[in-house]
SESE-695729 format. One line per field, with one value per residue: residue number from 0; x, y, z of N, C-alpha, C in turn. Coordinates in Angstrom, 2 decimals. Example, Ala and Ser with C-alpha at 12.3 -4.5 7.8 and 13.67 -1.06 7.14 Angstrom:
seq: [0, 1]
n_X: [13.19, 12.85]
n_Y: [-5.69, -2.25]
n_Z: [7.80, 7.08]
ca_X: [12.30, 13.67]
ca_Y: [-4.50, -1.06]
ca_Z: [7.80, 7.14]
c_X: [13.20, 12.90]
c_Y: [-3.30, 0.03]
c_Z: [7.80, 7.87]
This chain:
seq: [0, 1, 2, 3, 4, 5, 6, 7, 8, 9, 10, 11, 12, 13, 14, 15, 16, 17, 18, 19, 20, 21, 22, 23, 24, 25, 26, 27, 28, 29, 30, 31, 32, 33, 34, 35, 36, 37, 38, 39, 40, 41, 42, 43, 44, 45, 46, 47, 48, 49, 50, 51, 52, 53, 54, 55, 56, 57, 58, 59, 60, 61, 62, 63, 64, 65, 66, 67, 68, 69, 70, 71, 72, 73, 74, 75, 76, 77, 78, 79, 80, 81, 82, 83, 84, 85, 86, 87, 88, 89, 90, 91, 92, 93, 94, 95, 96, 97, 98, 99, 100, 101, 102, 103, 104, 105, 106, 107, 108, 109, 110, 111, 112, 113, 114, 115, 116, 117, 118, 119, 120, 121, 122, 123, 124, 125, 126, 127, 128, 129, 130, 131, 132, 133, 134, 135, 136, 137, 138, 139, 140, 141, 142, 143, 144, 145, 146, 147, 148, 149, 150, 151, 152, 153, 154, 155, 156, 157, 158, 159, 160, 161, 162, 163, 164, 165, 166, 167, 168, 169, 170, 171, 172, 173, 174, 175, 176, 177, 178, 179, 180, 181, 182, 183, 184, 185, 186, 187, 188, 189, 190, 191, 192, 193, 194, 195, 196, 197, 198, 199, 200, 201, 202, 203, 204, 205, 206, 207, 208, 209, 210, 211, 212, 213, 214, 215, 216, 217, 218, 219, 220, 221, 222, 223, 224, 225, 226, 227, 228, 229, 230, 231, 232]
n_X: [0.85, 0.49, 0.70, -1.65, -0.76, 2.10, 2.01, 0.28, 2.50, 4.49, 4.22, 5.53, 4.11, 2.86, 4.41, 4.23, 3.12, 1.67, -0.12, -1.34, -3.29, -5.01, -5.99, -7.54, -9.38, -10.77, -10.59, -9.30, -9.68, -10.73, -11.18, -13.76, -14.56, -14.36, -11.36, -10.62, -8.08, -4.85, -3.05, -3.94, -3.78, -3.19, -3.80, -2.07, -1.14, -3.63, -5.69, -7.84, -7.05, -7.81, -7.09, -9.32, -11.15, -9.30, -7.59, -5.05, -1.78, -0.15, 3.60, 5.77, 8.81, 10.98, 12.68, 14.97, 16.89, 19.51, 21.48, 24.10, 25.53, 29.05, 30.21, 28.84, 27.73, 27.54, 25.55, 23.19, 22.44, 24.26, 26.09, 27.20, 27.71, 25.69, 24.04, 23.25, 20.89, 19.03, 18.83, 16.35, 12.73, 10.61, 8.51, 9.79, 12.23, 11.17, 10.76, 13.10, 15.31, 18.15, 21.70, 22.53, 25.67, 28.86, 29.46, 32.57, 32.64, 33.42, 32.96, 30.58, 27.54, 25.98, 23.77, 21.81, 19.36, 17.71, 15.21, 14.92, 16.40, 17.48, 18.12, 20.01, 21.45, 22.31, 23.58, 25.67, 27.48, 30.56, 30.54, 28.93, 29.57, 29.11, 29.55, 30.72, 30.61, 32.86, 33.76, 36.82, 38.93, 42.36, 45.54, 47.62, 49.16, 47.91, 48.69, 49.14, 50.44, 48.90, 46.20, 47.33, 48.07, 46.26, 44.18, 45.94, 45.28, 46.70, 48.45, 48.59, 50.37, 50.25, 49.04, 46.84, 45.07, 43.89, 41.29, 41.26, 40.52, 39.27, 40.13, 39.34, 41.63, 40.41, 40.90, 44.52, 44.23, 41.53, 39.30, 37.63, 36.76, 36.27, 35.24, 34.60, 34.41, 34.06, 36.04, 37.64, 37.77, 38.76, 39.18, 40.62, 42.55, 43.44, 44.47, 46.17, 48.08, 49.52, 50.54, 48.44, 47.15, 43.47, 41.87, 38.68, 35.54, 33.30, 30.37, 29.32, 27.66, 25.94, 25.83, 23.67, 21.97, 22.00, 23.28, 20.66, 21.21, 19.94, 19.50, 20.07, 22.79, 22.00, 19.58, 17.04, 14.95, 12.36, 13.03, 12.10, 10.02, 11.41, 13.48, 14.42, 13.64, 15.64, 17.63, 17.22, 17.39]
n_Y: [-1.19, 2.27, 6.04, 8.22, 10.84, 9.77, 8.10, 9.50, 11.90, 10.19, 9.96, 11.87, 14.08, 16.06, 17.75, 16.86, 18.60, 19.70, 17.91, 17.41, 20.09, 19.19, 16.88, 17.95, 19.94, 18.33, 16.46, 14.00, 10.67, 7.68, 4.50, 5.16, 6.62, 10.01, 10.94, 10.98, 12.27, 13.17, 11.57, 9.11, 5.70, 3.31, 0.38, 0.91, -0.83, -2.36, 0.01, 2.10, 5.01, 8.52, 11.49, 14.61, 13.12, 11.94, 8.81, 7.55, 5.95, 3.99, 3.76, 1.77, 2.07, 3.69, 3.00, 3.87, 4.07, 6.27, 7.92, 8.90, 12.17, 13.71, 15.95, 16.06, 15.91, 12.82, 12.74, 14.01, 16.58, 19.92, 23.03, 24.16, 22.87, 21.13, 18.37, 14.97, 14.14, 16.98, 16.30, 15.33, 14.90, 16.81, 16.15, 13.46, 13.82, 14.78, 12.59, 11.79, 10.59, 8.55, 8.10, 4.48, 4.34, 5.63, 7.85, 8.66, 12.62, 13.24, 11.22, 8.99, 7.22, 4.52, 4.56, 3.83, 4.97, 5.57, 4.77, 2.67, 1.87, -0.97, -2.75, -0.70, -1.04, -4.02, -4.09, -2.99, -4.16, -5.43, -8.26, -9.06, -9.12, -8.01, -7.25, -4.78, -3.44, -1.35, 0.78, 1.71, 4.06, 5.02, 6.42, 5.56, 2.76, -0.41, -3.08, -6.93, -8.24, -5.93, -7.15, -9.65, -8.53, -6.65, -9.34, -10.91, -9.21, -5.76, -3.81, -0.11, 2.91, 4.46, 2.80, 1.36, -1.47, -3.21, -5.76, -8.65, -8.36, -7.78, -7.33, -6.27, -6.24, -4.28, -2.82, -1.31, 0.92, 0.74, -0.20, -2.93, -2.96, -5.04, -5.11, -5.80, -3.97, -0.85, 1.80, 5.10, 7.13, 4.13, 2.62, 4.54, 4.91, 1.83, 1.54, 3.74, 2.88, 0.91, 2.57, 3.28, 5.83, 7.42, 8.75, 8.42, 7.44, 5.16, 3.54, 0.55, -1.45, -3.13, -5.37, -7.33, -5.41, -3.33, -0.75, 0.94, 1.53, 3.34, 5.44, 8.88, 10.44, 12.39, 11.56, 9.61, 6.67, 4.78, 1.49, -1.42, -4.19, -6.82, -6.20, -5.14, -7.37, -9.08, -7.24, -7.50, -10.74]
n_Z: [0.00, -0.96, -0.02, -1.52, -2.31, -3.24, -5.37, -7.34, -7.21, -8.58, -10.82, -12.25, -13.06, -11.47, -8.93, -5.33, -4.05, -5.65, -6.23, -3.58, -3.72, -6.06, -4.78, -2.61, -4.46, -5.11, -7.52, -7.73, -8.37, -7.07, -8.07, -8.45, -6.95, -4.80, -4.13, -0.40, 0.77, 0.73, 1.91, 2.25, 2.15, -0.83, -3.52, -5.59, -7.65, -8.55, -8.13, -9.62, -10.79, -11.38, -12.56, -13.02, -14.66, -16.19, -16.78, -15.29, -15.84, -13.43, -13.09, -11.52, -11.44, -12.88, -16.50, -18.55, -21.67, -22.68, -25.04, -24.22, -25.33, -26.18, -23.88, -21.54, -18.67, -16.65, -14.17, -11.43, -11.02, -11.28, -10.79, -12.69, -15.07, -17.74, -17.39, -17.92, -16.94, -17.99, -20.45, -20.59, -20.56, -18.35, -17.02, -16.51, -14.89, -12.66, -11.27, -9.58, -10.81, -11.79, -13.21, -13.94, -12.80, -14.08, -17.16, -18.90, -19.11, -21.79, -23.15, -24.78, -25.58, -24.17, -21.38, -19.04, -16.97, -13.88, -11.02, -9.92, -7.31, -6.69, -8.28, -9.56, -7.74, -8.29, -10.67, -10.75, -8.82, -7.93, -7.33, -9.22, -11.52, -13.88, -17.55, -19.40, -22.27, -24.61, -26.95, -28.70, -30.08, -30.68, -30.64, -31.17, -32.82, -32.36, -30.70, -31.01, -28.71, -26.67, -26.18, -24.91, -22.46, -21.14, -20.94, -18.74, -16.74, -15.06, -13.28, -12.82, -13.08, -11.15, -8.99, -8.97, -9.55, -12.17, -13.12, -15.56, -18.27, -21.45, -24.79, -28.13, -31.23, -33.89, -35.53, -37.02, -35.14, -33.71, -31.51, -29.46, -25.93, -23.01, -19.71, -16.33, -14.10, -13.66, -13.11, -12.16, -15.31, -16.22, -18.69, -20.59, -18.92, -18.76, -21.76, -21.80, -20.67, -22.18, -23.45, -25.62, -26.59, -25.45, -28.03, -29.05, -27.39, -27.02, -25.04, -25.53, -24.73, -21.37, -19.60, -20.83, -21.89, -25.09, -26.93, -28.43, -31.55, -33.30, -31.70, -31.91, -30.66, -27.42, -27.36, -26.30, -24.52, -23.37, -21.54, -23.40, -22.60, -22.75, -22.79, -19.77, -18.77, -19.17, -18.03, -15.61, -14.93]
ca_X: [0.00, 1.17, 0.28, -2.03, -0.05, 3.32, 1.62, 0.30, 3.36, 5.56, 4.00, 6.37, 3.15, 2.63, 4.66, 3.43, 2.55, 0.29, -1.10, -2.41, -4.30, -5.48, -7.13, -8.22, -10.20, -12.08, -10.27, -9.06, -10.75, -9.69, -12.00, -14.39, -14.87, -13.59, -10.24, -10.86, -7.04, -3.60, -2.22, -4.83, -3.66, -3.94, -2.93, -1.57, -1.56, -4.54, -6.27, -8.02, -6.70, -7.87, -7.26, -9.89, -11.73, -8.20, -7.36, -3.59, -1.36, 1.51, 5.22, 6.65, 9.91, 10.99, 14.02, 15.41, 18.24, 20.34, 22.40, 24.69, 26.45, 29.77, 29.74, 27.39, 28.24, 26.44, 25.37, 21.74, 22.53, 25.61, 25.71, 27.80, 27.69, 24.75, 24.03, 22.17, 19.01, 18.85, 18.37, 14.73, 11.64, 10.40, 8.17, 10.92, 13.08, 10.75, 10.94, 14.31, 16.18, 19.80, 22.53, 23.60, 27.28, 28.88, 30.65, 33.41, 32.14, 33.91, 32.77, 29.42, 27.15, 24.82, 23.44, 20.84, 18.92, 16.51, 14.59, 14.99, 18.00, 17.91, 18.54, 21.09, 22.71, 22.62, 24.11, 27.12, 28.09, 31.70, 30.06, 27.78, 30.47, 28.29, 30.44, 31.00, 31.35, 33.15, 34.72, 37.66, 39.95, 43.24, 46.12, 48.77, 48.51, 47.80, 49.59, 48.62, 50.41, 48.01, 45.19, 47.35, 48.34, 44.36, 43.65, 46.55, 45.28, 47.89, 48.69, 49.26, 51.55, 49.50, 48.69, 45.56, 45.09, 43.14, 41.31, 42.10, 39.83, 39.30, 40.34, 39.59, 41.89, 39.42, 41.95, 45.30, 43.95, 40.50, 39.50, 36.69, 37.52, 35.12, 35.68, 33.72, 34.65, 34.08, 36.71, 37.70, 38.91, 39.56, 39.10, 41.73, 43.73, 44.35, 44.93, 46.93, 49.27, 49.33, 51.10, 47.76, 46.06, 42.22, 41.20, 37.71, 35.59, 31.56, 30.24, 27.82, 26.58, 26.01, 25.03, 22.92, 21.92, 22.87, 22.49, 20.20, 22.16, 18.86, 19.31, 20.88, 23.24, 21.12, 18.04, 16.56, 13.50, 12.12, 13.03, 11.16, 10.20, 12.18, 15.30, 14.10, 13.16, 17.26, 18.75, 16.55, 17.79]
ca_Y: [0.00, 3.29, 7.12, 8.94, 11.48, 9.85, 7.08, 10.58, 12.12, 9.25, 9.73, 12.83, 15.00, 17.14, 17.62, 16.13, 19.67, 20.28, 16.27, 17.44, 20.78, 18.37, 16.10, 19.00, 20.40, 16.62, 16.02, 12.66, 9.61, 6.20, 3.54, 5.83, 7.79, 11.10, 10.86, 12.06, 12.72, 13.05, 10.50, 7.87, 4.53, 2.33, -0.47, 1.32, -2.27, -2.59, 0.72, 2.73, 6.47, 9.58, 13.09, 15.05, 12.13, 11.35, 6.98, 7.61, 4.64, 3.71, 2.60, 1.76, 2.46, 4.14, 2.77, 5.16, 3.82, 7.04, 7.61, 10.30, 12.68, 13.56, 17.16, 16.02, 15.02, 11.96, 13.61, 14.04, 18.04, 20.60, 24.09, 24.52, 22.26, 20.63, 16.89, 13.92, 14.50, 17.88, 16.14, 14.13, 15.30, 17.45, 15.21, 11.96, 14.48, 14.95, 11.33, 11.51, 9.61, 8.86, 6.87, 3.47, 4.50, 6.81, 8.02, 10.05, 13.88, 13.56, 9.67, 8.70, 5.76, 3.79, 5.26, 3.88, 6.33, 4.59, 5.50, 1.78, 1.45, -2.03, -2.99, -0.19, -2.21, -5.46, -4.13, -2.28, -4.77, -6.17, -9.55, -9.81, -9.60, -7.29, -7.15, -3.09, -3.43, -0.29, 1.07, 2.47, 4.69, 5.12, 7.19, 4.58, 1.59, -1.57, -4.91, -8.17, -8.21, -5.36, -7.94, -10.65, -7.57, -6.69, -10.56, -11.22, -8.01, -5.28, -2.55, 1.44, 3.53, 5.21, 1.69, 0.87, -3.19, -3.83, -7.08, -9.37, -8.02, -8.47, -6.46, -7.00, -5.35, -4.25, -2.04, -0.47, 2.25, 0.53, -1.80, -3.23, -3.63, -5.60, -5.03, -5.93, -2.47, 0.57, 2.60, 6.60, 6.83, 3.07, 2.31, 4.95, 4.61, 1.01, 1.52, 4.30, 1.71, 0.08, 3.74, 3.62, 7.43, 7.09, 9.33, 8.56, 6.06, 5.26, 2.65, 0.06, -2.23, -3.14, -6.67, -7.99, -4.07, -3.02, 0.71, 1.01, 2.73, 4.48, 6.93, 9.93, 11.37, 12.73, 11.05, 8.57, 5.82, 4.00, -0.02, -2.58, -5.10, -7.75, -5.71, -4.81, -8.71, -9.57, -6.98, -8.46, -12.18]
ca_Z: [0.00, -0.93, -0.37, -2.89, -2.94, -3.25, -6.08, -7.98, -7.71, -9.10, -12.50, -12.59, -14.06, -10.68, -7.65, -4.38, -3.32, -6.55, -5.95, -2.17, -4.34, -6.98, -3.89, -2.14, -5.15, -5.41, -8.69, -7.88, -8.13, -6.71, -8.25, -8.98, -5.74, -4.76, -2.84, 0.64, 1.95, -0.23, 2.77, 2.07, 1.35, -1.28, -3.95, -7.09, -8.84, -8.37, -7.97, -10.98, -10.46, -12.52, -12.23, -14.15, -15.17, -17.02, -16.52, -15.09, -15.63, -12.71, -12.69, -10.04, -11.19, -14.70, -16.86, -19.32, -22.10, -23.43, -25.91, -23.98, -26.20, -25.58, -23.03, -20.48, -17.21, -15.63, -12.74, -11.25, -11.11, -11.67, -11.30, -13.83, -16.46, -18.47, -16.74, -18.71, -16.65, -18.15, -21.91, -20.40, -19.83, -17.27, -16.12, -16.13, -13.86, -11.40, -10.69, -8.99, -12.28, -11.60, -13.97, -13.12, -13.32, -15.10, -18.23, -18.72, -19.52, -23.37, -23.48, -25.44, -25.84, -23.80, -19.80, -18.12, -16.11, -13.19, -10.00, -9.21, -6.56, -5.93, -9.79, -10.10, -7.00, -8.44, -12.32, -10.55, -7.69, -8.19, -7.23, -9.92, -12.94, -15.87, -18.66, -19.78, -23.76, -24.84, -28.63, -28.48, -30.99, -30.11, -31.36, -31.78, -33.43, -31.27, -30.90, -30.58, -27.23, -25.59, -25.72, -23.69, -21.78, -20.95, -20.07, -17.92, -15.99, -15.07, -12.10, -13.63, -12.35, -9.34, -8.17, -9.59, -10.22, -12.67, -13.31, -16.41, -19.36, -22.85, -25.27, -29.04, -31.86, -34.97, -36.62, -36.16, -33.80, -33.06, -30.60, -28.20, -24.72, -21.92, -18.22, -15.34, -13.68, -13.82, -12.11, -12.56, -16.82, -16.74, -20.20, -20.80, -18.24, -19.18, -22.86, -22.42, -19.58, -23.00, -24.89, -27.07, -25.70, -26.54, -28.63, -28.75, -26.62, -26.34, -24.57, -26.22, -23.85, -20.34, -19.35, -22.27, -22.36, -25.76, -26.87, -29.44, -32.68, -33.78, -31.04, -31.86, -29.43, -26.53, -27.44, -25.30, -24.60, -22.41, -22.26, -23.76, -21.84, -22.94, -22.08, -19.02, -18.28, -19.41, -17.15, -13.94, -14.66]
c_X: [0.89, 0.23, -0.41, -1.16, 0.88, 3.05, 1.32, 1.71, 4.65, 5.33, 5.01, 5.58, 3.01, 3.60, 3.76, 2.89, 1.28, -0.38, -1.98, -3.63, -4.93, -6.35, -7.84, -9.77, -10.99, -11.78, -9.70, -10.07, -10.03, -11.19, -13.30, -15.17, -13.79, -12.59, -10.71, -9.74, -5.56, -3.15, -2.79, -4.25, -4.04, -3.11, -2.48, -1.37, -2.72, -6.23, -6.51, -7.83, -7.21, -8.11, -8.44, -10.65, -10.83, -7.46, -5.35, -2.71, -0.24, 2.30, 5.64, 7.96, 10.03, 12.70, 14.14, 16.32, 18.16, 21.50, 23.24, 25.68, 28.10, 29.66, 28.95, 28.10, 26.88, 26.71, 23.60, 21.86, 24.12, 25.12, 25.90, 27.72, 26.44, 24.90, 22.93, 20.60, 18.28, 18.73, 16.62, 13.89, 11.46, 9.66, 9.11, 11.66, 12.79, 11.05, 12.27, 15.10, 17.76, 20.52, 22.91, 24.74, 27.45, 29.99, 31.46, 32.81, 32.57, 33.49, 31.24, 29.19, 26.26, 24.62, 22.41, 20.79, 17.36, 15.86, 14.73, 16.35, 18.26, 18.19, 20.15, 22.01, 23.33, 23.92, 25.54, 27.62, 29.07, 31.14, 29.28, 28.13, 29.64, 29.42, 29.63, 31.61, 31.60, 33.87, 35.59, 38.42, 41.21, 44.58, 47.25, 48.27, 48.82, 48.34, 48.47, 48.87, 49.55, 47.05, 45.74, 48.22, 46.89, 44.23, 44.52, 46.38, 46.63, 47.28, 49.33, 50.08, 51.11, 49.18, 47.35, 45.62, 44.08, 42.60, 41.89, 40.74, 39.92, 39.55, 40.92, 40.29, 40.85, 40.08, 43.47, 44.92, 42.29, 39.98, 38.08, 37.44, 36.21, 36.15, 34.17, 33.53, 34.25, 34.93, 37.01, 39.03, 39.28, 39.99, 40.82, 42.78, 45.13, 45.06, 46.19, 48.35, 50.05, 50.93, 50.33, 47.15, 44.86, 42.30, 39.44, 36.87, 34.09, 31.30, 28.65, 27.28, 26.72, 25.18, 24.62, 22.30, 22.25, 22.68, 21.87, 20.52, 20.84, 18.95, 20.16, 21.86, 22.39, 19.89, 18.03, 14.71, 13.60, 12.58, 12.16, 11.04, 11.07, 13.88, 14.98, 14.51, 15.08, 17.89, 18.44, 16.91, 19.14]
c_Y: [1.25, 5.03, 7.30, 9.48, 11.41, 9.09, 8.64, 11.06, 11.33, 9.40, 11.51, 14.05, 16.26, 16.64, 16.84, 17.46, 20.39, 18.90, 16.94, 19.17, 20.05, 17.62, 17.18, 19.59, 19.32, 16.74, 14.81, 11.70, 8.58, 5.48, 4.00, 6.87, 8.76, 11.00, 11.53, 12.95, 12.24, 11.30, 9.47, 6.65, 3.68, 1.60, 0.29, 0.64, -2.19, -0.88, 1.91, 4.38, 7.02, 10.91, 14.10, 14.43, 11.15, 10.00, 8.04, 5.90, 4.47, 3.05, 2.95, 1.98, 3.09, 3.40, 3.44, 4.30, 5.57, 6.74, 8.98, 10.74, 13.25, 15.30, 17.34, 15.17, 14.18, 12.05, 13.37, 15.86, 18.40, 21.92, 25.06, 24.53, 21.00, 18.80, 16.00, 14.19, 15.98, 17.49, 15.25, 15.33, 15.71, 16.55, 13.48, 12.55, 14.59, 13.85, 11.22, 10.29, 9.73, 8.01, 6.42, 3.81, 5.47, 6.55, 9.18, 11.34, 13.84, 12.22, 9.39, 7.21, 5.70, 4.28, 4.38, 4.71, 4.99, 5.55, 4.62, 1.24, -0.08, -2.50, -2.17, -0.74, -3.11, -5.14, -3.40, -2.52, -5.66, -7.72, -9.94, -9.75, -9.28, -7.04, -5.88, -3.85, -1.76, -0.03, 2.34, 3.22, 5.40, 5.99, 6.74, 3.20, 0.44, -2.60, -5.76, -8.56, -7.32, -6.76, -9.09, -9.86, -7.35, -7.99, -10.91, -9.81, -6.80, -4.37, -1.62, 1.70, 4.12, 3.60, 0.92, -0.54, -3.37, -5.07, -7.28, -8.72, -8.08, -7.26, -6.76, -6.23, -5.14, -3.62, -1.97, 0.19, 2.01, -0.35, -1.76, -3.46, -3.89, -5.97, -5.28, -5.40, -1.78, 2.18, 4.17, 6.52, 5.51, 2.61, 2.75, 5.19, 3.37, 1.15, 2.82, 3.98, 1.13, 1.12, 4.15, 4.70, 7.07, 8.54, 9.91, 7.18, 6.10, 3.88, 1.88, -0.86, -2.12, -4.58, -7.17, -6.45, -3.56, -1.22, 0.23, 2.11, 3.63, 5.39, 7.35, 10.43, 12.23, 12.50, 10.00, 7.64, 5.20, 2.29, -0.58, -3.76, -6.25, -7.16, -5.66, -6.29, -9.72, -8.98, -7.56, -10.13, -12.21]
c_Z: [0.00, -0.44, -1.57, -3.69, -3.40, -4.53, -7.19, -8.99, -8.65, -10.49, -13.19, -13.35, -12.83, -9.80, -6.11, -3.67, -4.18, -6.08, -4.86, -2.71, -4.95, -6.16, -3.43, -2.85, -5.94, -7.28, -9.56, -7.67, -8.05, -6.85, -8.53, -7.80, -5.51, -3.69, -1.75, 1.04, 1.02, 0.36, 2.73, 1.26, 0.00, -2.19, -5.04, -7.97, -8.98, -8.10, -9.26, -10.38, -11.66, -11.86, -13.51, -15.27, -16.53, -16.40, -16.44, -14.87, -14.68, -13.30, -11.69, -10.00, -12.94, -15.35, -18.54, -20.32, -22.90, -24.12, -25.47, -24.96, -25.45, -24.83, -22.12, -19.90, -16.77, -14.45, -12.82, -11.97, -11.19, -11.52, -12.47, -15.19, -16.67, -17.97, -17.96, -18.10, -17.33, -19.79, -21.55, -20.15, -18.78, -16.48, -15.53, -15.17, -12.61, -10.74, -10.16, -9.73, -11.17, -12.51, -13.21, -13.72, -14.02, -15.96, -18.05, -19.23, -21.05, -23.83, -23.81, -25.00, -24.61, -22.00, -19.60, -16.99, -15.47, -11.95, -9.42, -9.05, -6.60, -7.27, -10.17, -9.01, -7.62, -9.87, -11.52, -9.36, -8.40, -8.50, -8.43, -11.41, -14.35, -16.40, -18.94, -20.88, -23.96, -26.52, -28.29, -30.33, -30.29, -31.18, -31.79, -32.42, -32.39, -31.84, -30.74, -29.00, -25.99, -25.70, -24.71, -22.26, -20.61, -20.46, -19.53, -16.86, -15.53, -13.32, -12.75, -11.91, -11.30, -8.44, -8.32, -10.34, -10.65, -13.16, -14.95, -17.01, -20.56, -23.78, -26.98, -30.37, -33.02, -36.04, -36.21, -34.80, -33.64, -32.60, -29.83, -27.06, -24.01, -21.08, -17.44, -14.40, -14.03, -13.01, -12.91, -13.99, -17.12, -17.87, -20.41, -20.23, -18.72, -20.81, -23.21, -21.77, -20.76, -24.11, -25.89, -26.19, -26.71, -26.73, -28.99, -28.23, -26.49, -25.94, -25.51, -25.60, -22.82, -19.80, -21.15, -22.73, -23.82, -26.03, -28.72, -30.63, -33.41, -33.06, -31.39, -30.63, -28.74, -26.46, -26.73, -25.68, -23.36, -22.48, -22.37, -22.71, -21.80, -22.28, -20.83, -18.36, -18.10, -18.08, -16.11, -13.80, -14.11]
């Protein structure tokens, strides 16, 4: 059982301070009676809501895939500089969105943006070994030895041990790499342990996640269920 007002507000359309006007002025209806009390219980599975004689549908949680461009910090907020929540909807914002994980501020490709913590636990706990697919471009040309470099894992020069990861050449100067990390620059940290400096780097999957190449840089969607149903196994 949840709040009215907090079940309302989750649909990211009013605040919880316009929701308790909206009850007030007998504009809600729960099942087809007039709400009495914002704080009033009830099932939100199970319970037919409408504001304005308008059928409102719940989620209980929202999941977002972006296609972040590169100049945007994954952040919630900034005062500075322009954050991924600041390319969504006003109403998706309200919902207290956050990215699982982040990219570098010059680094593109695939974000998830959620409201549901206990998912963005499970996808970015050491223990639970998601493979991070990434594309790299690099400014030297790559060996055959970085890749048994990458899967025999290494330690950089500040002290940073990285695990054993994969790392596939595609060109001279372009490569996949998959890690089961996510630590501060890793990508380019390790490749540049390597002498290759990235150049440029977007990320394309996350689990079975992939990013969908129809989005444009800073465009976004919601997931399909089926993705949805992958990342939860």
């Amino acid at each position: 059982m949840e709040r009215l007002d907090k079940v309302l507000a989750s649909t990211g359309r009013w605040s919880r301070r316009e929701v308790k006007g909206l009850v007030r002025q007998g504009r809600v209806t729960a099942d087809g009676r007039i709400a009495g009390s914002p704080e009033e219980k009830i099932d939100p599975a199970q319970t037919q809501l409408r504001v304005d004689g308008e059928l409102l549908a719940y989620e209980e949680h929202l999941y977002v895939m972006l296609h972040k461009p590169a100049g945007v910090l994954s952040a919630t907020e900034d005062r500075d500089q322009p954050t991924v929540l600041d390319l969504l909807p006003a109403a998706w914002r309200r919902r207290e969105l956050f990215p699982v994980g982040r990219l570098d501020k010059d680094t593109e490709g695939l974000l998830l943006l959620t409201d549901d913590g206990d998912l963005a636990h499970r996808l970015l706990s050491p223990r639970r070994h998601v493979d991070k697919l990434y594309y790299a471009r690099v400014a030297e040309d790559l060996e055959p030895s970085d890749e048994e470099t990458f899967a025999a894992g290494m330690t950089l020069a500040d002290g940073l041990v990285c695990r054993p990861a994969k790392l596939e050449i595609l060109s001279p100067q372009e490569c996949l790499v998959t890690l089961q990390e996510g630590k501060f620059h890793q990508v380019k940290r390790m490749l540049a342990h390597c002498g290759r400096p990235v150049i440029y780097l977007k990320r394309l999957a996350m689990g079975p996640l992939q990013l969908d190449e129809s989005l444009a840089p800073g465009t976004y969607r919601k997931l399909t269920e089926m993705e949805l149903a992958l990342l939860k196994e």
